[in-house]
Structures are given as C-alpha cells and as structure tokens.
VEXDREN-2710 file (C-alpha; in Angstrom, 1 decimal):
% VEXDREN-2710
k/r/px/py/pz
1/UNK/-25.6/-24.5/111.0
2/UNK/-28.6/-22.2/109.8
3/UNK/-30.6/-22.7/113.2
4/UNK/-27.5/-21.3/115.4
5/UNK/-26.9/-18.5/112.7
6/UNK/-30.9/-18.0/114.0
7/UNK/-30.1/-18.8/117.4
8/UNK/-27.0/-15.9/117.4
9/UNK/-29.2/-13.2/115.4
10/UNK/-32.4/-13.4/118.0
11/UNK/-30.2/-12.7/121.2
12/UNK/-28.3/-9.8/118.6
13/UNK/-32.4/-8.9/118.0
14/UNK/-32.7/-8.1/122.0
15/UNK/-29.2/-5.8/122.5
16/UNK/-29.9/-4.2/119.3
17/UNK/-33.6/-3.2/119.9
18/UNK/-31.9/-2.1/124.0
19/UNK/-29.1/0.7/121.9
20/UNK/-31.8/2.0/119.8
21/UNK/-34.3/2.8/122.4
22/UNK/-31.0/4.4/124.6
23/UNK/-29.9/6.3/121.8
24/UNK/-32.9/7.5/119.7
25/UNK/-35.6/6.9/123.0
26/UNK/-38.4/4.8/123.4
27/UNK/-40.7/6.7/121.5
28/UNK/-38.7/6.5/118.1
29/UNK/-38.1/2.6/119.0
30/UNK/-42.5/2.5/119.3
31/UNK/-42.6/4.6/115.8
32/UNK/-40.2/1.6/114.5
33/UNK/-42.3/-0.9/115.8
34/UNK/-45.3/0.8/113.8
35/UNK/-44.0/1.8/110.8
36/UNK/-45.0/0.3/107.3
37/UNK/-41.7/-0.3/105.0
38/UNK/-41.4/-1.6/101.5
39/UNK/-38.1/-3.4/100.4
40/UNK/-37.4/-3.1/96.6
41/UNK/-35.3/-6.3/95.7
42/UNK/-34.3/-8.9/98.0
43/UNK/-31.1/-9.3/96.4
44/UNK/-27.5/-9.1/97.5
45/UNK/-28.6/-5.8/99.1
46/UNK/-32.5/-6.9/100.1
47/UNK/-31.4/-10.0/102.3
48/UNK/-28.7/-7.7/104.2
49/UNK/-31.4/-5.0/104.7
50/UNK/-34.0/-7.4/105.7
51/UNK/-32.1/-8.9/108.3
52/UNK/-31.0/-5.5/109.6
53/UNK/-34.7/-4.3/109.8
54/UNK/-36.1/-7.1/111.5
55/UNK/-33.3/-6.9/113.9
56/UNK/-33.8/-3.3/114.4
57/UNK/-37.3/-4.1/115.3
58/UNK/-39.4/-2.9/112.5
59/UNK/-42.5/-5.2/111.8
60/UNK/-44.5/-4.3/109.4
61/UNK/-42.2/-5.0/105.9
62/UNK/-43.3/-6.1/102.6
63/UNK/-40.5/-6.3/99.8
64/UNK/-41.4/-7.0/95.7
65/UNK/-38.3/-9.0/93.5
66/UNK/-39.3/-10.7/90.2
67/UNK/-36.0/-12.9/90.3
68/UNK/-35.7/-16.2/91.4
69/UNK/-33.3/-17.6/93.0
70/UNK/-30.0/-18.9/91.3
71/UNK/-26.9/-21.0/92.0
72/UNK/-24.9/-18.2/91.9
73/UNK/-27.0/-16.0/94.3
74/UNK/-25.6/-18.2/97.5
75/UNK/-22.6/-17.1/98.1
76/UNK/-23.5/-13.9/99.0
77/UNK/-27.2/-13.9/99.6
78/UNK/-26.9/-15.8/102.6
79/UNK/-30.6/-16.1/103.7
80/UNK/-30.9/-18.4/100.7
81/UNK/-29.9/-22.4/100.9
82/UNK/-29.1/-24.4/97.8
83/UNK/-33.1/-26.1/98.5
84/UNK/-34.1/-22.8/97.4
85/UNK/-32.9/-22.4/93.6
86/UNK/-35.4/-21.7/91.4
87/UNK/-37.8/-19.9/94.2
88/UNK/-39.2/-16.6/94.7
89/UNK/-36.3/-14.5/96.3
90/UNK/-39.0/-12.1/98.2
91/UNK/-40.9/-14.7/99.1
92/UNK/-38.0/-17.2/100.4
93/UNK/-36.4/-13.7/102.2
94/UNK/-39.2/-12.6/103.7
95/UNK/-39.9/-16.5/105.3
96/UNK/-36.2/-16.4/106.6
97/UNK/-36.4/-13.8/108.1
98/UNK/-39.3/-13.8/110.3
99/UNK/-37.6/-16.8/111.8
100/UNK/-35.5/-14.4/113.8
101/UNK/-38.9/-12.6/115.2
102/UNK/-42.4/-14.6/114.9
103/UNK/-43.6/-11.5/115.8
104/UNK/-42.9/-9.5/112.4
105/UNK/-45.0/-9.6/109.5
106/UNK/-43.1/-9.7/106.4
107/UNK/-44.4/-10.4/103.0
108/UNK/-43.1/-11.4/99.8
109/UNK/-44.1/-10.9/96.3
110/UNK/-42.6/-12.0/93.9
111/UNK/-43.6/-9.5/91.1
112/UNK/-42.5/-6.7/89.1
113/UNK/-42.7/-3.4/90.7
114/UNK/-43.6/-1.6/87.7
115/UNK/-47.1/-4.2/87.8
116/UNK/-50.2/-1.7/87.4
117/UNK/-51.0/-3.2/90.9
118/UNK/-48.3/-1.1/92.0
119/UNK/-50.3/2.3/92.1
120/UNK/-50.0/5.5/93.7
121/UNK/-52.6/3.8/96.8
122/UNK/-50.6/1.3/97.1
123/UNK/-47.2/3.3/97.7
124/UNK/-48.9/5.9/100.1
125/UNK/-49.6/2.6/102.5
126/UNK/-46.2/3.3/103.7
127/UNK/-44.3/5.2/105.3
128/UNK/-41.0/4.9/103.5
129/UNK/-39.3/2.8/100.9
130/UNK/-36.2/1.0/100.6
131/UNK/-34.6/0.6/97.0
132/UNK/-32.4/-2.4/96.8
133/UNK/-32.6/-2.4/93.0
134/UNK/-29.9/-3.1/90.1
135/UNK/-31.5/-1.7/87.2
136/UNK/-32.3/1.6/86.1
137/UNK/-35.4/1.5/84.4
138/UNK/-36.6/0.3/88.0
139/UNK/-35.2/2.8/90.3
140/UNK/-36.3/5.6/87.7
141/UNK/-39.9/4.0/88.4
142/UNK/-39.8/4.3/92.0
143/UNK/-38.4/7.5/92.4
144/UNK/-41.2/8.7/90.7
145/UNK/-43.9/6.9/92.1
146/UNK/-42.3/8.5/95.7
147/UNK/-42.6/11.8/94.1
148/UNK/-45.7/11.6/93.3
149/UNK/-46.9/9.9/96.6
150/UNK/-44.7/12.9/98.8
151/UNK/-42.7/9.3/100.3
152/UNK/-39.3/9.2/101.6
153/UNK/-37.2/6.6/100.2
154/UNK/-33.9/5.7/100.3
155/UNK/-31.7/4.8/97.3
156/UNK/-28.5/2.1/97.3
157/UNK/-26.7/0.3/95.0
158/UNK/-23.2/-0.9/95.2
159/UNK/-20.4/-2.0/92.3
160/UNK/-17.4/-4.3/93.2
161/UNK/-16.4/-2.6/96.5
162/UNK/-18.1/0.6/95.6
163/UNK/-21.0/1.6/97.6
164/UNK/-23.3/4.5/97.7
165/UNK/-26.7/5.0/100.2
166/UNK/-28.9/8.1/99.0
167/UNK/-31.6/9.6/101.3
168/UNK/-34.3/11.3/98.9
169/UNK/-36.9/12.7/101.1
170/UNK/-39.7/15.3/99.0
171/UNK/-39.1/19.0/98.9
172/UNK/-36.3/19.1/101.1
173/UNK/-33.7/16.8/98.7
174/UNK/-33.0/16.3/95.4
175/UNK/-34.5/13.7/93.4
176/UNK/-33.1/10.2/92.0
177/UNK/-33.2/11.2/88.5
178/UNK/-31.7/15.2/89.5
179/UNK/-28.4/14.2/89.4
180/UNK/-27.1/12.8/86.4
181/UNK/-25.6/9.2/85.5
182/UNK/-22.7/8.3/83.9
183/UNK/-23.2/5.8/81.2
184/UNK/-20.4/3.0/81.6
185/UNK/-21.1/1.4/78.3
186/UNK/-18.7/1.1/76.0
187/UNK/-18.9/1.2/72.3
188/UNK/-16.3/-0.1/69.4
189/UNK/-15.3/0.5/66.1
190/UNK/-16.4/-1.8/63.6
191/UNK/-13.5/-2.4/62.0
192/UNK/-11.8/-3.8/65.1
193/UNK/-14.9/-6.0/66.3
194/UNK/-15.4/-7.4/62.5
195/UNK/-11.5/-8.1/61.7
196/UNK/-8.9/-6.5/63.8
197/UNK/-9.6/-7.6/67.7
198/UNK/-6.7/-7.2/69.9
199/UNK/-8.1/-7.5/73.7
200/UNK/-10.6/-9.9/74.7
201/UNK/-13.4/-7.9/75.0
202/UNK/-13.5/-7.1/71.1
203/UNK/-13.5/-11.0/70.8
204/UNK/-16.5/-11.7/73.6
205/UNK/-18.3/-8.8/72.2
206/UNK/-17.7/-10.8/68.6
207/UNK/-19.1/-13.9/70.1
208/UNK/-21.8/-12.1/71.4
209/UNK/-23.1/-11.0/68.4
210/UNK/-22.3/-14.3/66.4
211/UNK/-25.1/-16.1/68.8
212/UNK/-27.6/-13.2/68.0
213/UNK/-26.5/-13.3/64.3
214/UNK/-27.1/-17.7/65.0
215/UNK/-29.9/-18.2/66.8
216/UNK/-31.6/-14.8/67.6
217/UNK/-33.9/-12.6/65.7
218/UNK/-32.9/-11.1/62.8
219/UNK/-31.4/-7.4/62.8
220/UNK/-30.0/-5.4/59.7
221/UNK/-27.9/-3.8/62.6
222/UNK/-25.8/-6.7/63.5
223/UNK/-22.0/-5.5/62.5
224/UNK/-21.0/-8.9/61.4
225/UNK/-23.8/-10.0/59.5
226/UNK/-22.0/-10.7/56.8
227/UNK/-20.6/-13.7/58.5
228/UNK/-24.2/-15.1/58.6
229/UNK/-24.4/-19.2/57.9
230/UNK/-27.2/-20.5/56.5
231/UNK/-28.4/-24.2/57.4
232/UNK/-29.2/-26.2/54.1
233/UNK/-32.3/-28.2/53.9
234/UNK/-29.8/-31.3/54.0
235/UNK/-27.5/-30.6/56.7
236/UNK/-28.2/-31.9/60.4
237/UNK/-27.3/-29.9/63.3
238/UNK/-24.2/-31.4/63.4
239/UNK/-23.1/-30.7/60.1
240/UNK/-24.4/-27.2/60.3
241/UNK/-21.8/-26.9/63.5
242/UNK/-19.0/-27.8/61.5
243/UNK/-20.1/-26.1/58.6
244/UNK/-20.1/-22.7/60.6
245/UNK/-16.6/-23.7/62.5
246/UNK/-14.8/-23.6/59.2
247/UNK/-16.2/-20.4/58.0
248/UNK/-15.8/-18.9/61.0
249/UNK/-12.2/-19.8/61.7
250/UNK/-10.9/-21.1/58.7
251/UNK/-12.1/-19.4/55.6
252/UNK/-13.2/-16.0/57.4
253/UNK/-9.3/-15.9/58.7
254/UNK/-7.7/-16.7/55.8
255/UNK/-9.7/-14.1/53.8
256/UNK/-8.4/-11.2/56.6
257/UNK/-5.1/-12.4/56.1
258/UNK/-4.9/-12.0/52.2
259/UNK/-5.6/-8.2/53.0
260/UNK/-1.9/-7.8/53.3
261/UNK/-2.1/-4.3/53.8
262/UNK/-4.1/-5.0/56.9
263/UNK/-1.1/-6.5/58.5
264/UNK/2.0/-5.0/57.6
265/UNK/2.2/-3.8/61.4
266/UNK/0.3/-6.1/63.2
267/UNK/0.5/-10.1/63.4
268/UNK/-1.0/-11.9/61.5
269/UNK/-3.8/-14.0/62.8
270/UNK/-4.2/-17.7/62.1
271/UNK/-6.3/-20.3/61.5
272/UNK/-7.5/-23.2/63.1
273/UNK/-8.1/-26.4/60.6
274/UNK/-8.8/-28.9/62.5
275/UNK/-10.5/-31.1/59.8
276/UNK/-7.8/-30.9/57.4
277/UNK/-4.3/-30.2/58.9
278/UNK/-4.1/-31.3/62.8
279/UNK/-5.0/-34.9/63.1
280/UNK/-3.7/-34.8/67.1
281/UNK/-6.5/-32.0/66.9
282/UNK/-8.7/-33.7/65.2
283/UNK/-9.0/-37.0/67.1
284/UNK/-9.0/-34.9/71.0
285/UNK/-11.7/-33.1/70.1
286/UNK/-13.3/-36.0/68.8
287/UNK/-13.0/-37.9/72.1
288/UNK/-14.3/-34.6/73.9
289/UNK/-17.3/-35.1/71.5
290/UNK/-17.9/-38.5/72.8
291/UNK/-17.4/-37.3/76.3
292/UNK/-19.7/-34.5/76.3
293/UNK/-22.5/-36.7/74.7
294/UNK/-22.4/-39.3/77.2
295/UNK/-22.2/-36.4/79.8
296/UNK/-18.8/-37.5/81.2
297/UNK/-17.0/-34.0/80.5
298/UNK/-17.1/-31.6/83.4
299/UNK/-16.6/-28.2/82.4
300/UNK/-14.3/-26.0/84.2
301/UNK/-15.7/-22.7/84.3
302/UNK/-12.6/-21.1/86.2
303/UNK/-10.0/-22.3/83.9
304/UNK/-8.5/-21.3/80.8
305/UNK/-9.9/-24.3/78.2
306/UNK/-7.6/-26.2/75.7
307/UNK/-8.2/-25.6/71.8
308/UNK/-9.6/-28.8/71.5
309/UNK/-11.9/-28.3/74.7
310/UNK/-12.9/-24.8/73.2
311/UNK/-13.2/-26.4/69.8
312/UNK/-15.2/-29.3/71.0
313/UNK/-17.7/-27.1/73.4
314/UNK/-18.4/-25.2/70.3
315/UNK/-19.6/-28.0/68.6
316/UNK/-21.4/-29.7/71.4
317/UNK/-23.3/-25.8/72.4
318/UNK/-23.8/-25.2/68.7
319/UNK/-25.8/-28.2/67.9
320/UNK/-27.8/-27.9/71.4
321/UNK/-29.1/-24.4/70.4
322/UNK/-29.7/-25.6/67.3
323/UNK/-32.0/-27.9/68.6
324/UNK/-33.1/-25.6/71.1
325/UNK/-34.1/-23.2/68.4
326/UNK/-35.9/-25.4/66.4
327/UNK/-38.4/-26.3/69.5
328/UNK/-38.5/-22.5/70.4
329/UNK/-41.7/-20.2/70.2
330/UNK/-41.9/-16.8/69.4
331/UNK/-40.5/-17.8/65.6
332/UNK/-37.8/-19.9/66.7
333/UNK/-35.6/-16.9/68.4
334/UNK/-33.3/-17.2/71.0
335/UNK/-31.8/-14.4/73.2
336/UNK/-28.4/-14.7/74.8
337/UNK/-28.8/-14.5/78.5
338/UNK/-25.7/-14.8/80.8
339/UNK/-27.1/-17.2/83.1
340/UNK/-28.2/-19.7/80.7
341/UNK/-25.1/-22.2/80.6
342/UNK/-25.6/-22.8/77.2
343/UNK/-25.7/-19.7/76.1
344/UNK/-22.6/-18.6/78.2
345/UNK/-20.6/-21.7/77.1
346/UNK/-21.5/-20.7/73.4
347/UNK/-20.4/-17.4/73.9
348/UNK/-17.1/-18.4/75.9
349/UNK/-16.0/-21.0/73.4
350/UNK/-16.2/-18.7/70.5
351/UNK/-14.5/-15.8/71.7
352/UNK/-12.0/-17.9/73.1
353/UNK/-11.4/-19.5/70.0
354/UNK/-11.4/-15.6/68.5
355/UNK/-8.2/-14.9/70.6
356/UNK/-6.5/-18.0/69.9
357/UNK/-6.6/-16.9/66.1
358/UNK/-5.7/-13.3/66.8
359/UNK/-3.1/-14.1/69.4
360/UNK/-5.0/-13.0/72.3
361/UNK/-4.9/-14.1/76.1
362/UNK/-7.6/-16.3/76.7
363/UNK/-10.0/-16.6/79.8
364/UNK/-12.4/-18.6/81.5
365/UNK/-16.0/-19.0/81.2
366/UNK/-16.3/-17.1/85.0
367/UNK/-14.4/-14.3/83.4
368/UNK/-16.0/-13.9/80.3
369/UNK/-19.0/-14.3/81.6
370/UNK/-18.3/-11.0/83.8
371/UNK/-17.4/-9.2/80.4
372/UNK/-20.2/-10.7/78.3
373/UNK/-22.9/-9.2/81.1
374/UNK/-21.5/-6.4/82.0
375/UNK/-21.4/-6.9/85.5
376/UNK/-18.7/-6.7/88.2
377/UNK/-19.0/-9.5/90.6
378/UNK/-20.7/-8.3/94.0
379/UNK/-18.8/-8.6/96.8
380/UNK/-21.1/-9.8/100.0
381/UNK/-19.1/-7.1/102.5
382/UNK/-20.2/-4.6/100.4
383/UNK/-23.4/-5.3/100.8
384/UNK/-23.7/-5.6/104.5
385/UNK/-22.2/-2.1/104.7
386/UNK/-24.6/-0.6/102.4
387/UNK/-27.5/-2.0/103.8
388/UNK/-26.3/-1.1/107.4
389/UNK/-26.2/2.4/105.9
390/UNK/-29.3/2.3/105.0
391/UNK/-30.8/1.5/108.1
392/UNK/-29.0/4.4/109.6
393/UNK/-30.4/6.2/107.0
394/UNK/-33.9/5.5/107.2
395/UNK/-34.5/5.8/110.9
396/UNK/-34.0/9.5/111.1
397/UNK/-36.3/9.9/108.3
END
C-alpha cells in the first residue's frame, strides 16, 4: 500500500541523509538543509526528483506545473493515485511528498512559469533551479531568466530510454540555448498525404488534418481542403456523418482511382461502400451504432479495430463533435488535442479507415495516438535515472 511505500522511503530518508553527510561532510549536508530550490514540472521527471530531494534532505522546495493530472500520468508518476485525476500535479506532488518529512516545506503552484509573477525577484529567491520540463518554449524561458538572475540550474529531459542531465551554471558553462537542437519534425509531400499514402503516418497525418479541416478554424493552408464538406441547412448531424463518410471513402477513392496513370505501379486503393454494396457491413455497423448509443460498446484502445468498428466509431465521434461544435465558443472551433478521447477516436478511426482503402497495416488507438502527438511513450526507469542524476548534479553546485 501507499502508507508502507511511506513507511519504506522515511527509514531510506535517515541512511540517505547519514552517506551524504560521510561523503560530502556535515557542513554541505547543513547548506542542503538551507538551501531554497525551485522544481520546474512535476511530471514524470518532477515526482522522481521531488522524492529524491526530500530524501536527500533539502527543505525548502517550491515547484510550478500548469498540468493537471491525467489517467495516463499513473503509471509512471507514482506519487499520484487515481483520486487525484483532474488535480493540480505541483500541488498534489508537493503534498505527497512532505509525507515522507513533516519537516520540509514544499509548495505547489499550479501555474505557468512564464506568469509575469514569475520575475527576475522571484528567481533570485533561490539558490538553484531544477528543469523538469517537456517543452521548448518553457526551457528557452528559464534558461534565460537564470541568465539573467546569475542562477545555476540544471537541465533534463528524457525520450523513450534516452536520457540527458545538463548542469548550466553562469560564466563558467555554456547556456541552454548555446548548443543547438535538432528539429525531429517531419514534413511530407503533398501529393502523398492528399492521394498516394503508403505508411500509416501519411494516413494519421491525413486524419489529422481532416478534424481541423471538420471542426477547427478555418486555414487556406490546410493541404486537403479541397475535401472540405459542407453541412446543409437540412441535414442533422447524423446525416452530415454519413454524408462526409461517402465522400471521403467512396467518391474521393474512386475519383484517385480513375487517374489511371497514378497507378500503373502501385495498387490500387479501394473503396468502402457500406450503404450500397456490403449489406453484412451495413447491418454490423448498424448494431455498433445502437451499442455505442446506449453506451454498451467498450472501446479497445490497444487493439487493431474491425472495419465495421472503425466505420461505426467514425459515425458515432463525428456526430459528437458535431454537437460539440455547435455548443463551442470562440466561433464554434475545435482544436484536436491528443488527450481528448473524442478527438483521438476521431482521428484513429479515420486514418485507420485511410489504410484500409490504401492497403495499409492498421493500428490501434494507443499507437496512433503516439504518432498523432508526436510523443514517444515515457518509460518510468528513465525517469528515476534522470532525476537521480540530477540530484548528483545539483549538489556540487
């Protein structure tokens, strides 16, 4: 249980505190015990450091995260319990963890770092800073407000089982933004995205685009606007669903595949007419419909879907964002976010029917969901040896 995980890390808190005072001396362990840290993100990273800093006897910690916490957060962040979805990860963090020592003060905020509140005064109130970040625009916000204060910090950030821990101390190191960083995005061809897909990622990049094209704002630069459905004044959501299924994988493939030139070395891809051609089809997905309505269908995010599941999630996610987009503000815009079921279902549904027509492997929603956000899936391990570095890090500093 939780209280002996708390019952283990106070007597670790005693024998850790006992090698740091015989190997650094009791006069570094006293500057420990006095010292004024700030934690950027309590994270994957942040809850690992957090631990590791209360353990090592630090006591005066204050860490900043806008997230909240997720579903998906627990299986790594482990000072988070399913009770806590949806509350402030600093704030939760810095609670857990002064339950191994009463006598630390941690605070939580749960705030952007980049807040105005955030000033030069309110850096130089510590004595060193701790980035558990995973964004750019953040860590290129803190490195210079260190500059600018003369602060130490230290940088982290991991990928998969990649890991790197960067010590950035004023006029004796390089800076964060010295060194230059590789940009991992990748771009596509038109052409490929718009008709001639062969890997999944054309088609989830496809899909991705079709629920901006759908639901979000509108934007000249959209590759594949010329797909765009309009609702008419007399069609319900429903009808608008369909509408756009047919267009989309009917009369949009057979249109590519009268380009005959187009295909003379690859396959051809084909379409999917439920309506009209596959009653079998036609009557699954129509008992999906029913199931998903009454909430009786349980979606299986780590398996590869059925056509008529795929086909049938469409429909049901299509006329939901409809309806979601019709009660939205800001002009009735939506904007795909990853950790929005909805939105991800949309997304995984139509890029998976994408690949059925071209012949493409398909995946599940966990997989896609990996490629639609750009994210490799952080491994807890990699974590704990990164913050552990860190630590080690910022004590000689």
């Amino acid at each position: 249980s939780f209280k002996n995980v708390i019952n283990i890390i106070i007597r670790s808190i005693i024998f850790s505190q006992m090698a740091l005072a015989a190997t650094f001396g009791a006069d570094t362990l006293e500057t420990i015990r006095t010292c004024r840290v700030l934690v950027v993100g309590a994270g994957g990273i942040g809850c690992e450091l957090l631990k590791n800093l209360v353990c090592s006897g630090f006591k005066n910690i204050v860490t900043i995260d806008l997230d909240t916490i997720e579903v998906s957060n627990l299986n790594r962040q482990f000072l988070f319990r399913k009770c806590h979805v949806g509350q402030s990860k600093a704030e939760t963090a810095a609670k857990a963890v002064t339950a191994f020592d009463s006598s630390a003060n941690v605070v939580g905020h749960c705030n952007n770092i980049k807040a105005g509140e955030y000033n030069d005064a309110f850096f130089q109130s510590f004595d060193i800073v701790l980035n558990a970040l995973d964004n750019t625009e953040a860590r290129r916000h803190v490195n210079r407000m260190c500059l600018a204060s003369k602060l130490s910090f230290v940088e982290s950030g991991t990928q998969g089982f990649l890991g790197q821990v960067i010590p950035i101390v004023p006029k004796l190191t390089q800076c964060w933004e010295c060194t230059p960083k590789q940009n991992n995005q990748r771009t596509y061809p038109v052409c490929t995205i718009r008709a001639t897909p062969d890997k999944p990622v054309h088609c989830i990049v496809w899909a991705k685009l079709m629920f901006a094209l759908l639901f979000g704002a509108k934007d000249d630069s959209n590759m594949i606007k010329d797909l765009k459905v309009e609702k008419k004044d007399t069609e319900s959501n429903e009808q608008f669903a369909k509408h756009t299924f047919v267009h989309l994988f009917e009369t949009d493939i057979l249109h590519q595949c009268s380009m005959e030139d187009k295909w003379k070395n690859r396959q051809k891809p084909i379409v999917i007419a439920y309506h009209d051609s596959d009653a079998a089809l036609h009557s699954n997905v129509g008992d999906l419909m029913t199931q998903l309505s009454q909430q009786r269908y349980v979606v299986r995010k780590r398996d590869v879907l059925r056509l008529e599941e795929n086909v049938a999630l469409f429909l049901h996610t299509f006329e939901q964002l409809c309806a979601r987009k019709e009660k939205a503000e800001c002009g009735g815009e939506l904007v795909f976010d990853k950790d929005d079921d909805m939105c991800m279902r949309f997304v995984a549904c139509a890029a998976n029917l994408r690949m059925h027509c071209y012949g493409i492997s398909q995946k599940s929603e966990f997989d896609i969901k990996g490629i639609a956000g750009n994210i490799i899936h952080a491994i807890a391990t990699t974590n704990a040896i990164v913050a552990g570095a860190m630590g080690g890090e910022c004590i000689p500093i």
